[in-house]
Every structure is written in C-alpha cells, then in structure tokens.
KEBA-181822 format. One record per residue (C-alpha): x, y, z. Coordinates in steps of 0.02 Angstrom, whole numbers, padded with zeros to 5 digits, always signed. Example, Ala and Ser with C-alpha at 12.3 -4.5 7.8 and 13.67 -1.06 7.14 Angstrom:
residues 2
+00615-00225+00390+00684-00053+00357
***
This chain:
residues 392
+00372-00784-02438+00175-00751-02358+00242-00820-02204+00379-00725-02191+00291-00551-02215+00166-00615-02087+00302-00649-01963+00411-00467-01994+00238-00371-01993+00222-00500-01815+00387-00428-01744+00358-00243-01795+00158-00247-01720+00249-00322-01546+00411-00204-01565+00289-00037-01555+00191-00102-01425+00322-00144-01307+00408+00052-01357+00217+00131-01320+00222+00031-01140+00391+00090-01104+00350+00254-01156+00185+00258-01045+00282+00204-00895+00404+00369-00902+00267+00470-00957+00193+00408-00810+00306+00385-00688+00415+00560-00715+00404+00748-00759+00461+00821-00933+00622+00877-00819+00640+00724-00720+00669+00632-00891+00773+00749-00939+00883+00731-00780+00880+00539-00779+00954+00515-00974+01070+00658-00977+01150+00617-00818+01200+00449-00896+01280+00562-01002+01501+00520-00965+01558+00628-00872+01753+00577-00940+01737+00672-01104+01852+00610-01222+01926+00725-01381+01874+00685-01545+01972+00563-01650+01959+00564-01826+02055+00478-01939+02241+00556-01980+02224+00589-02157+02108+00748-02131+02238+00813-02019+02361+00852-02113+02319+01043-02138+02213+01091-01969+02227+01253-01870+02337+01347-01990+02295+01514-01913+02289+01452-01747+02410+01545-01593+02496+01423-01540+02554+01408-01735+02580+01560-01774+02615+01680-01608+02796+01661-01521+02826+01848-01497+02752+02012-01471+02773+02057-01654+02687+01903-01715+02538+01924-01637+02478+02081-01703+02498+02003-01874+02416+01867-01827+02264+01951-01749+02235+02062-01889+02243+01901-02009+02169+01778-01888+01984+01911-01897+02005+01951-02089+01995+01756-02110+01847+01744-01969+01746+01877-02072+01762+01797-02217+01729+01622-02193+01575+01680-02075+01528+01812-02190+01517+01945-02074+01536+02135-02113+01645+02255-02027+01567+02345-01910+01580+02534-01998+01454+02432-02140+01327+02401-01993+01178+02518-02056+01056+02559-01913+00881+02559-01958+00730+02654-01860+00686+02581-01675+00510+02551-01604+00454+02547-01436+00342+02376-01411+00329+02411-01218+00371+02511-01060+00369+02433-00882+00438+02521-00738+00489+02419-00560+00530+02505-00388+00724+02496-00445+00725+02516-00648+00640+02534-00802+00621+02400-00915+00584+02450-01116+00564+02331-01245+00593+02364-01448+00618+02295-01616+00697+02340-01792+00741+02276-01931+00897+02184-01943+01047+02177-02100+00946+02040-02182+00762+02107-02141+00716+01991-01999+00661+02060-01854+00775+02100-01704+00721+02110-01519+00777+02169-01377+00762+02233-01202+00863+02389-01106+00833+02388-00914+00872+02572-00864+00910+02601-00660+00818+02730-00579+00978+02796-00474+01142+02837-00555+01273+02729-00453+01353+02698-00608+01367+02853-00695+01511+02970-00742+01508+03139-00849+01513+03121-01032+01519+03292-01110+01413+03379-00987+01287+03246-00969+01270+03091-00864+01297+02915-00915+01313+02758-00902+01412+02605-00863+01310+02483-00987+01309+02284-01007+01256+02187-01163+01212+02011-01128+01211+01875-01282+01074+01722-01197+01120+01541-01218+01006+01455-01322+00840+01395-01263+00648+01434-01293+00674+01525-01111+00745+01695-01219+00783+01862-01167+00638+01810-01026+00764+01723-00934+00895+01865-00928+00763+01973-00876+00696+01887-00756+00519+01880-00807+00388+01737-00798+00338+01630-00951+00300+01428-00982+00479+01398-00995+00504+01468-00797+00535+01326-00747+00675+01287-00876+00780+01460-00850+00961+01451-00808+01031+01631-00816+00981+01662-00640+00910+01839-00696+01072+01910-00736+01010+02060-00822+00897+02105-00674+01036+02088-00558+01158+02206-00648+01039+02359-00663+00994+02339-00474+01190+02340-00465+01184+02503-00571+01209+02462-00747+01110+02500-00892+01090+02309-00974+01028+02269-01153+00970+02093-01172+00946+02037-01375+00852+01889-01406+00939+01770-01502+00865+01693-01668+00754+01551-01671+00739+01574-01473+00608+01660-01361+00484+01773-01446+00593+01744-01626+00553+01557-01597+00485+01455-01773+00345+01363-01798+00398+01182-01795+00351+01002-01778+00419+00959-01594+00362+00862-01446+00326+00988-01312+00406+01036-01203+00539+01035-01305+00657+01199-01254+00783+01185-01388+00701+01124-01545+00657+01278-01629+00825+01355-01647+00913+01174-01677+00765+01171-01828+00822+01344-01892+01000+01310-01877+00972+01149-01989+00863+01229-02098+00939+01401-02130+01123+01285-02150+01034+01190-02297+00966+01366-02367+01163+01430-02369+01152+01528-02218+01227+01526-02046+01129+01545-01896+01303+01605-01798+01347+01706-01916+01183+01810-01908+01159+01830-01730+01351+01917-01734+01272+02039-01861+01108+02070-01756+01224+02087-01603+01341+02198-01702+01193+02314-01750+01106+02325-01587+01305+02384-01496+01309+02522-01646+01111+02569-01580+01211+02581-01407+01328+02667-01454+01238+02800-01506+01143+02843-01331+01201+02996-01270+01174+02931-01088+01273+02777-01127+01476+02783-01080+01576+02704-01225+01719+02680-01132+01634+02568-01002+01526+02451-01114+01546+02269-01081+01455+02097-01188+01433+01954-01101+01359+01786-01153+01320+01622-01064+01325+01456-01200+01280+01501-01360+01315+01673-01308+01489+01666-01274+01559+01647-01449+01452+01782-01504+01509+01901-01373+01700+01856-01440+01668+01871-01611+01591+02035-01577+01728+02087-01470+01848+02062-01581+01764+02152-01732+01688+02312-01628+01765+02452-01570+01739+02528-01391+01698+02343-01301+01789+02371-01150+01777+02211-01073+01704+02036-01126+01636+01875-01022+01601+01710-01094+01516+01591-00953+01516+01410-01015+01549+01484-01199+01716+01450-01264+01756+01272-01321+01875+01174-01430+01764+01128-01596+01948+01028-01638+01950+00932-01463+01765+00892-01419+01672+00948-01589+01511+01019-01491+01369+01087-01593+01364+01215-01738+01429+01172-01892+01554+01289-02011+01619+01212-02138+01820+01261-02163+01841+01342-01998+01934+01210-01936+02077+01210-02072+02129+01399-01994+02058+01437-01816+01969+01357-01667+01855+01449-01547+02008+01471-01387+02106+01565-01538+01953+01705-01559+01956+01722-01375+02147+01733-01363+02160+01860-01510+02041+01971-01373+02209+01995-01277+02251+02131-01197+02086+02188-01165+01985+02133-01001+01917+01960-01029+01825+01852-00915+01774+01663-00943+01702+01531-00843+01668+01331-00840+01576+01220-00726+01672+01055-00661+01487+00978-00650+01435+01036-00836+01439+00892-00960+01506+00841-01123+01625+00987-01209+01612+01117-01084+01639+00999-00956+01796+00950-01032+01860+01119-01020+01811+01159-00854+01915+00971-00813+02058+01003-00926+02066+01182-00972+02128+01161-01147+02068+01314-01213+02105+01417-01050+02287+01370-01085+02304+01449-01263+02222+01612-01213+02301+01608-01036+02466+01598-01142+02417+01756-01279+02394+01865-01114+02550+01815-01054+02651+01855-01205+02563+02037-01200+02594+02059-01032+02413+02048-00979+02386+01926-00852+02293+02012-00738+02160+02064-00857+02116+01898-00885+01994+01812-00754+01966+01635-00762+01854+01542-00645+01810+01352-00629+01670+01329-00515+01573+01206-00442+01395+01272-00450+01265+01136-00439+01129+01232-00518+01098+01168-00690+01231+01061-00671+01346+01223-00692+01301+01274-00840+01269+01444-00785+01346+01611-00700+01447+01610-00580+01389+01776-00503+01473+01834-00365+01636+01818-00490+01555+01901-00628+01480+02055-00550+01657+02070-00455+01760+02067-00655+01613+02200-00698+01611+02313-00553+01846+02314-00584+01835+02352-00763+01676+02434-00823+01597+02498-00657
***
C-alpha cells in the first residue's frame, strides 16, 4: 500500500511539472490574444445542433410561430400570449410599472463634433445603472416636436465583455485592445443621432470583484451570471429591466423624437434589444448584430430554466413583426452564431412572420463576411444605411 502512495504522489509531482513547462512555453512563446486566437480557432467551424435524448422532447416550443401562426388572425393572439408568457417566466414588469428614479451627472466631455455626458441611478432592484448619451453639436437629425427641436435618438445594448460602454464609445481603457464594437456609438452621433450607451451588468465599470486570471475579458459577468442564477435571480432578466428604465428616462427628453427612437445590440445585446422591443412602446426600429440564436438548435450560453417548453429566441424576434427590424450574422463567427449566419435557421422563422404580415421589406437581413473579430461585430455600412431609412 506505501508503495503505491509513493508511486501516485510520483505521477501527480511529474504530471504538474510537465503542465507548468507547457504552460511556460505559451506564456512564453505568445500574447494573452495570440492564445486566445490559436485555441479558439480550433474551435469547428461545422456547428452541429444539439441532440438530446427524445424523451425531453415531447412537449418543446409550445408557443413557438411556426406552431402556432398560419394566418393573420393567429398571430396577434399569439404575440400577445407569446410576451405574457416571456414576462412571466423572466419576471419582467410591464413597462407602465417602470418607476424612474432621480439622475446624476458623473461627467461632461465635449469633442469638436458632440458632447459626451455620463450618469447613474438607481435601478428597479437598487443596483446602480450607468450610462452614457453622446449629444451632436449640429442638428442633421432633427425635426419639430411641439415647437422645439429634436432628435432622431439610438440606444445601443453592448455585447458582453470587460471592454463596456468604453467600447461603444470609443474611448481608451486596458481592454483597448480587446474592443469589437468598432465605436458604434461615436459613429452614429457624428452621423447625427443622439446615442445612449448603458453598460451592461457585471461588465465595464459594473464589473465584480472576482478570482480570475487576467486578462480575462469575460469572467466577471460569466461569475455574476453563475452566481446571481444560484441566488434565484437572472442576470438577462435584469439588464431588460435596467434597459427598460433607462428608454422610459428617454422618453422623457423633450429634445428627444419618440417616433424615431431605435435599440440596437451586438451579442449579448441583441436579445435584450428584442425583449425590450417587444415590451416598450414607441421603439421604432430594432437591430440585433450577431444576437439572435436558436437556444433549441445550438444551446449557446445563458441559462432559463422552462423557456424552452414555450418559445425560442427567433420567436421573440419574429413576434417584432411588422415593425422595422434589422439583424445580422457573420459567416466567419463561430459556434451558434456561426451556425446561423451558415444556415439561417432563425432568419427563416422571422423571415416567414414578416411575410405573413405583409412586411418584407421592413425586415433587413445581412450575412457578411467581415474578418474583424472573426465577424462577430457590425456590419456598418448596412447598419447606418437600416438607421438613416427608418429612424433618420
């Protein structure tokens, strides 16, 4: 029995060795980002959809639209049941129960083009939201509201990422080097919009303290999404709320128009700029870059328990339809989203609910082939164009 300790405790001493060596030699040999590149791009790029065994499908999608919609008259039924079962599995209020609270001005920066303002308040549950408006100096987008001038405004929902609201914004920080929304929000008020960038929870400057290997760009809000999910709480579900909240603060700008107010998200924020859609009133238009995929075909991340037995993610989006509605995968993105931009399974079911309604051509969807972050990203020139016909 001695010798056999003495030969395990053998095998584990030269097992760690031979992990530190190979762990020197990458350390070594490549940049945080270069390993990141070289194991992800093993990554296949042939995503398959997710088989599990038959005897938990028997009662899946049950609410979905391709279940439930075969006429015009269905699918204002199913709409108004398909978001009274969304609310109530995510636990999310309807928006007249949003109460604003008092806003405070953290900062005020003004460029040659715009005016960038950052605040706070306190969200539904007391946390603390945050959140940028990036005001232009000329009024290329304006119209006449009651006498006074305003304007054409964007909400943009981040992906997820330690980068934040920083990225959006197109300001510097350690994670520079890491940011993927090409500076989207900078962009559109140079274009002439008034944008509002929120920072998403457990991201950017509403990051948590946590035990991770840095750089590590996507542990905090992976640690608060685990942690908040054992607590009883969803991490989705909350950021809808703080996003609902901060479009009631807009909506209550006199110099904002809220007939032209568009939310867009890239990643993470595309289902929250659907959900929000869907629930809100005056959202004229809605883009979701990289941000609508099939939870039933390729699982992805996030995890809700039930949702599955009713609804899938393509549904939300399709239950959008008529209004404008603009999506977008890369061909070169990997795992779920590249499966969609490959095989378009959830572009299909809402390509179909605009169809029924009549509504083709206020649905825009683009699969592109930008190399930049392997795709997963804006597709600008596309985006800007879908803004500019239906908001600007």
């Amino acid at each position: 029995m001695r010798t056999r300790f003495k030969f395990l405790i053998a095998v584990l001493v030269i097992s760690i060795s031979i992990n530190a060596l190979i762990g020197y030699y990458y350390s070594d040999k490549y940049t945080p980002t270069q390993l990141f590149d070289k194991f992800t791009s093993s990554q296949p790029t042939n995503f398959e959809p997710i088989q599990i065994p038959e005897i938990y499908e028997k009662q899946v999608l049950m609410l979905s639209f391709e279940k439930n919609v075969f006429s015009k008259q269905d699918f204002t039924l199913w709409k108004t049941e398909l978001i009274e079962k969304f609310q109530n599995i995510f636990e999310i209020p309807d928006y007249d129960d949003i109460i604003l609270m008092p806003i405070e001005e953290i900062s005020e920066d003004e460029y040659d083009e715009y005016l960038l303002n950052k605040y706070s308040t306190s969200a539904q549950d007391g946390d603390k939201i945050i959140f940028y408006e990036l005001k232009p100096k000329e009024n290329t987008k304006t119209t006449s509201c009651e006498g006074k001038l305003c304007y054409s405004t964007v909400l943009i929902i981040p992906g997820s990422g330690n980068q934040g609201a920083l990225d959006a914004i197109n300001q510097p920080s350690q994670y520079s080097s890491y940011y993927y929304h090409q500076g989207i929000a900078e962009k559109l008020v140079k274009s002439g919009y008034v944008v509002f960038v929120i920072e998403n929870r457990g991201w950017g400057e509403r990051g948590i303290k946590m035990n991770c290997e840095q750089p590590d760009i996507y542990c905090s809000g992976n640690e608060l999404h685990r942690h908040l999910f054992n607590l009883g709480y969803n991490q989705y579900s909350l950021q809808v709320i703080d996003t609902m909240q901060l479009l009631k603060h807009i909506h209550n700008l006199d110099y904002v128009n809220n007939e032209k107010i568009a939310i867009a998200g890239l990643s993470l924020g595309g289902p929250v700029s659907v959900a929000v859609s869907n629930i809100s009133p005056n959202v004229s238009s809605t883009v979701a870059a990289s941000g609508v995929t099939s939870k039933y075909q390729t699982g992805g991340s996030g995890v809700t328990p039930g949702m599955l037995k009713y609804f899938d993610h393509p549904d939300l989006a399709a239950a959008l339809s008529p209004k404008p509605l603009y999506l977008s995968w890369g061909l070169n993105e990997k795992v779920e989203f590249g499966y969609e931009a490959n095989n378009q399974y959830s572009a299909k079911i809402i390509n179909n609910s605009y169809k029924l309604l009549d509504a083709e051509e206020k649905l825009v969807i683009i699969i592109h082939d930008e190399q930049f972050n392997y795709g997963h990203t804006f597709e600008m020139t596309s985006l800007i164009d879908f803004l500019d016909n239906t908001i600007g």
